[in-house]
N, C-alpha and C positions, 0 to 999 in steps of 0.2 A: 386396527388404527393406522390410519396414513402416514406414515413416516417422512419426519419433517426437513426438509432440506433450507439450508440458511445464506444470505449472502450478505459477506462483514465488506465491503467500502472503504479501500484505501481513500477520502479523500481531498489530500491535496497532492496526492500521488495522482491521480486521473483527472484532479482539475487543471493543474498545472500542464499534464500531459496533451486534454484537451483544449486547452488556450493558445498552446504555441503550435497544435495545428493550423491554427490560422493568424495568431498574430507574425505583423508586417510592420514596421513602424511605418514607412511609405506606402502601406497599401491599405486600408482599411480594412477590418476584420467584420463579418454579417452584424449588420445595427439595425436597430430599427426606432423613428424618430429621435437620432443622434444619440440613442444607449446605447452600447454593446453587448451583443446577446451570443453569438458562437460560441463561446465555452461551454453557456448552457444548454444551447443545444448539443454540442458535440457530448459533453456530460450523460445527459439525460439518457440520448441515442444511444452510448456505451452498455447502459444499465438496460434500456429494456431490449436490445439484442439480446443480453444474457435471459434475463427473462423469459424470452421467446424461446431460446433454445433450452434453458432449463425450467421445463415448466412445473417441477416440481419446488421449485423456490420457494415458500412462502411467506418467509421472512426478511427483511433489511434493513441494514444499518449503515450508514455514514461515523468514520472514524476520522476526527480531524485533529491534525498537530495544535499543539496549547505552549510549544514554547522548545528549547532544546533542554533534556537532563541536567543537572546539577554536576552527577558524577560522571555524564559524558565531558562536560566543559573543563573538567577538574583533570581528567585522564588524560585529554588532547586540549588546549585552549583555540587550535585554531577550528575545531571541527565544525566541519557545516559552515564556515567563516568565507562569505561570497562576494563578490565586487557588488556595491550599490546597484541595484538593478534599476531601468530607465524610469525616472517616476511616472509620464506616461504610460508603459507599460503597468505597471504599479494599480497606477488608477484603475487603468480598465481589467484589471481581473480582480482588486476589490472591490466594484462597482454589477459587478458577474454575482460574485460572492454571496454578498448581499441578494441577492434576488433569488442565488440559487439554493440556499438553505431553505427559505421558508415553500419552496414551489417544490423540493422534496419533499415535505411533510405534507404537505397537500395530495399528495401522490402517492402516499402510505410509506415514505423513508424518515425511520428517523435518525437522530444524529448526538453526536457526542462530541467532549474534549475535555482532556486536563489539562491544567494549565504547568508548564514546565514538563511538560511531556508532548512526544512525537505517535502521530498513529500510530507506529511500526509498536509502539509500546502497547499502545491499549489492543491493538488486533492480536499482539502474543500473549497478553493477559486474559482477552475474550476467545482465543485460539484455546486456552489451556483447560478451561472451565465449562466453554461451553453444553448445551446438554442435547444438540439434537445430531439426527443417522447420521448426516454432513455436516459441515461450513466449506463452503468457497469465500477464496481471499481473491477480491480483484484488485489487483496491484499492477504498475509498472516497476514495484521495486523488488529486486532480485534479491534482496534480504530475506522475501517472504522463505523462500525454498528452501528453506533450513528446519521449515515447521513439517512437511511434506514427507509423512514416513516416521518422523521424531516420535518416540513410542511416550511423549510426554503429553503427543498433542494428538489425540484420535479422528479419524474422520474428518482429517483437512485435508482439501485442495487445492489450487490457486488457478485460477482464469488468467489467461494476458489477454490483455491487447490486442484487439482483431488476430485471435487464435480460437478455431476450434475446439479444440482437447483442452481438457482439463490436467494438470500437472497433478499428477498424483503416484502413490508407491509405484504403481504398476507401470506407469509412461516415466517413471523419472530419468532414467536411461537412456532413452531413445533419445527427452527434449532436453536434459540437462548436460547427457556427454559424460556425466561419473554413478556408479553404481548405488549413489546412497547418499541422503542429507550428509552424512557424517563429512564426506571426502568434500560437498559441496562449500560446506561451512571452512573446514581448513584451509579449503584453495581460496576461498577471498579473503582468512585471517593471514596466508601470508602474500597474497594480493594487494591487498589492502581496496579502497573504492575512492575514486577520485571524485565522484559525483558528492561524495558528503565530505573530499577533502582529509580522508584515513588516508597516509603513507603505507607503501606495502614495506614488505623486507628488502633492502637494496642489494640490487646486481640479482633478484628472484624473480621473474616476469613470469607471465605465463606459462610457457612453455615448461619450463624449469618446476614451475610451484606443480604442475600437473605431473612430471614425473615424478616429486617427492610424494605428492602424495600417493599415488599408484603404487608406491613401494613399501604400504603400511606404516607411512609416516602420520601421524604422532604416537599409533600406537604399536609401532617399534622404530628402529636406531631410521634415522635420516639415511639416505644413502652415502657412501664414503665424501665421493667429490663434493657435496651441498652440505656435510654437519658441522663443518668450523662455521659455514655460513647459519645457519639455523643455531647454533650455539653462541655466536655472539651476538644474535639477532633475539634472543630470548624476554627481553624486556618490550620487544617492539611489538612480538607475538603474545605476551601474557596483552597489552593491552588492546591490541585487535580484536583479541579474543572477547575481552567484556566488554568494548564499543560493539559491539557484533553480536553477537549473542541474544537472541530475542529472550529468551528462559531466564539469561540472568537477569536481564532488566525489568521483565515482566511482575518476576518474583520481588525485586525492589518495587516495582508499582503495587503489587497487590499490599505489602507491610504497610507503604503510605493509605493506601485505600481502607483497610482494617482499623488504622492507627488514625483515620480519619483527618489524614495529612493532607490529601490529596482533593484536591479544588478540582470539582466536577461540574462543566457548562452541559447540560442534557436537552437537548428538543425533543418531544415525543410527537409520533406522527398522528395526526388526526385526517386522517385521508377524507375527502372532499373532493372526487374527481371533477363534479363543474365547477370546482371553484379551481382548480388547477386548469380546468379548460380554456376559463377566461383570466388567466395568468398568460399561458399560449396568447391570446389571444390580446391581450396588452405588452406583450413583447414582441409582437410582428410574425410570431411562429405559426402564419398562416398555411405553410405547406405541410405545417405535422396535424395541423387543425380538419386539415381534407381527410388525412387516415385516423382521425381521431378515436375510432372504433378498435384498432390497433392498439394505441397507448392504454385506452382505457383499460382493455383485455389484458394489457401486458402488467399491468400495476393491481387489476385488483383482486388477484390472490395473496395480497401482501397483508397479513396482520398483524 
């Protein structure tokens, strides 16, 4: 029997990432008859490069954000809490959105979301359960790395962003810089991540958190000079720790899921590759429509 290799879809982690490829407020981003299409292309293109290189994939999924946690906002109140972003920008990546949900299911992707929940959530809960040889996680978010090795979460990988290698037990060293999810996880609990607006530990920067943790920190004493810091710092780090944490939050997602709390939005993909052809082909994506023979190849061992 073929052994089945899977790929879970950060995304508003890679649409977002693919948008601000090219948006410009002054310059216009790829349109065609005054819509804006570059996300979806950049999008699309991310996905069947991997495709291409991993051609044993034959599953995928779209995991998209439904809202922030309850007991995230409860723990930190500012977290994830962003300057108004430009309402033209705005427009034109939910004007993308729209177009580019239902031209994945076309394409054999389908997609998901909770509501009050972040992908980071449903990818650690489909990370933990799932049942085939692999999963690759394509993410730009460096939370994913904490599942990599995690003896909770079997047969996970994660893909970046025009990278080669795959992040896995065996590469974690080389691409991450520390020996093991474990050290990975604590350096950004006392880090903290500025991108979602977590505080780290004060007067603890890099440098610093990498030597605490190199020295068997949490699982012995801090080193001399950093433990007053780390011990009055203890409330800052319990709550990084469950902001952080995909296992924990996972595990609060699967209770509401069981307990049939949890508000689930599901597309399932009904692939349709000339009806995705002429989607290309009502979005102006005349240059993917030339290697069309390409896309087609690259999407339909998806079931």
């Amino acid at each position: 029997m073929k052994k089945r290799v899977a790929l879970l879809v950060d995304g508003n982690s890679m649409a977002w990432r693919a948008f601000h490829a090219g948006w410009r407020k002054d310059k216009p981003d790829l349109e065609f008859e005054g819509k804006p299409t570059g996300m979806i292309f950049r999008f699309l293109r991310s996905i069947k490069m991997l495709l291409e290189q991993h051609t044993d994939i034959g599953w995928c999924k779209i995991a998209w954000d439904g809202g922030k946690p309850a007991f995230r906002t409860k723990l930190l109140p500012t977290y994830k809490q962003r300057e108004q972003r430009d309402p033209q920008m705005m427009e034109s990546f939910i004007v993308q959105e729209r177009e580019l949900i239902p031209l994945t299911a076309q394409l054999g992707v389908s997609g998901f979301r909770v509501i009050g929940w972040e992908a980071d959530d449903l990818i650690g809960l489909q990370a933990r359960v799932h049942g085939f040889h692999q999963l690759i996680l394509y993410s730009g978010d460096r939370d994913m790395w904490q599942l990599v090795g995690n003896p909770n979460y079997q047969r996970v990988a994660v893909a970046f962003p025009q990278h080669a290698d795959l992040l896995t037990p065996e590469t974690f060293v080389k691409m991450v810089g520390f020996d093991s999810y474990k050290q990975w996880f604590w350096f950004r609990v006392l880090t903290g991540d500025a991108s979602d607006k977590i505080p780290g530990v004060p007067s603890i920067g890099e440098k610093r958190a990498r030597e605490i943790i190199e020295s068997g920190w949490p699982y012995t004493d801090a080193p001399p000079k950093w433990a007053g810091t780390v011990a009055a710092n203890k409330q800052t780090i319990d709550r990084n720790m469950k902001l952080m944490d995909l296992n924990f939050s996972s595990q609060i997602l699967e209770r509401e899921w069981r307990e049939r709390k949890a508000a689930v939005s599901h597309y399932v993909a009904a692939q349709d590759l000339n009806a995705a052809k002429n989607t290309f082909k009502e979005l102006g994506m005349f240059g993917q429509l030339e290697g069309w023979s390409r896309w087609a190849d690259a999407f339909r061992r998806l079931s």
